[in-house]
C-alpha positions as CSV (number, residue, x, y, z in Angstrom):
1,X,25.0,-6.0,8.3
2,X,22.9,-2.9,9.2
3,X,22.1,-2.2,12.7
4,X,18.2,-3.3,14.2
5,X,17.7,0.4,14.6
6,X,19.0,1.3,11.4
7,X,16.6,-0.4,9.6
8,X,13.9,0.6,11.5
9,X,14.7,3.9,10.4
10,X,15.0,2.9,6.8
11,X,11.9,1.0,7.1
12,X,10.2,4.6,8.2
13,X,12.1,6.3,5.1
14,X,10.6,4.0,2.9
15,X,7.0,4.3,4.4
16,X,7.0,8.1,4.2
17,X,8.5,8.1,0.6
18,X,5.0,5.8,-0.4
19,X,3.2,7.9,1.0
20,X,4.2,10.8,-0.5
21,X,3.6,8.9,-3.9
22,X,0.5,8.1,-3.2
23,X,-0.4,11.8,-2.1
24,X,1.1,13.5,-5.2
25,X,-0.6,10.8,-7.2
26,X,-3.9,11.8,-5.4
27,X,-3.5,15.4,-6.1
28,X,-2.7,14.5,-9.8
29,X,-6.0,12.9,-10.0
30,X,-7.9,15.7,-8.4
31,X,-6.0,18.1,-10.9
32,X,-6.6,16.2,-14.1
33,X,-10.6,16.0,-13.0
34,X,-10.8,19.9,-13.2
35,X,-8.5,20.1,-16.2
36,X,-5.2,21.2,-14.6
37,X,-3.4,19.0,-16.7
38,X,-0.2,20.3,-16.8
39,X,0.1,20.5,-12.9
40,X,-1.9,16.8,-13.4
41,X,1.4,15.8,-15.1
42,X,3.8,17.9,-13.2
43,X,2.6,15.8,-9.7
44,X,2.5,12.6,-12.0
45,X,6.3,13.0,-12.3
46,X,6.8,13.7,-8.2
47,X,4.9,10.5,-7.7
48,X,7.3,9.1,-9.9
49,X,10.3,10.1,-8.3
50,X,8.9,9.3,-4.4
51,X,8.1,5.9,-5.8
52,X,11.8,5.6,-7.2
53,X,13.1,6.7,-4.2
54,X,11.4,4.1,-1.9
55,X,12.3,1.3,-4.3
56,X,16.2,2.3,-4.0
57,X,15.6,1.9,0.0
58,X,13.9,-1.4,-0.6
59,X,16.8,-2.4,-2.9
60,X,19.3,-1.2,0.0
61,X,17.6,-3.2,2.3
62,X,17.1,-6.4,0.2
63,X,20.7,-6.9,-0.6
C-alpha cells in the first residue's frame, strides 16, 4: 500500500501530465488553423504520449 503522501504526489504527476496533453493538443489546433500541419501532427503525437503517460499513473494507482 502506497504512502498518503505518495499518492498525493502521484495524483500531481498525473494532473501535470493532462495538462500538458491538453496544451500540446491546443497548440496542434492553433498550428493546423494556419496550415502548420506537419508541426499540427508532430504536437498531436506529444499529446499522445502525455495522455499515455497519465493513464499508466492512473493504472498505478488503481491497482
Amino acid at each position: 500500500m502506497l504512502k498518503t503522501e505518495m499518492i498525493d504526489k502521484l495524483n500531481a504527476q498525473m494532473n501535470l501530465e493532462l495538462y500538458s496533453s491538453l496544451l500540446y493538443q491546443q497548440m496542434s489546433a492553433w498550428c493546423s488553423y494556419h496550415s502548420f500541419e506537419g508541426a499540427a501532427a508532430f504536437l498531436r503525437r506529444h499529446a499522445q504520449e502525455e495522455m499515455t503517460h497519465m493513464q499508466r499513473l492512473f493504472d498505478y494507482l488503481t491497482d
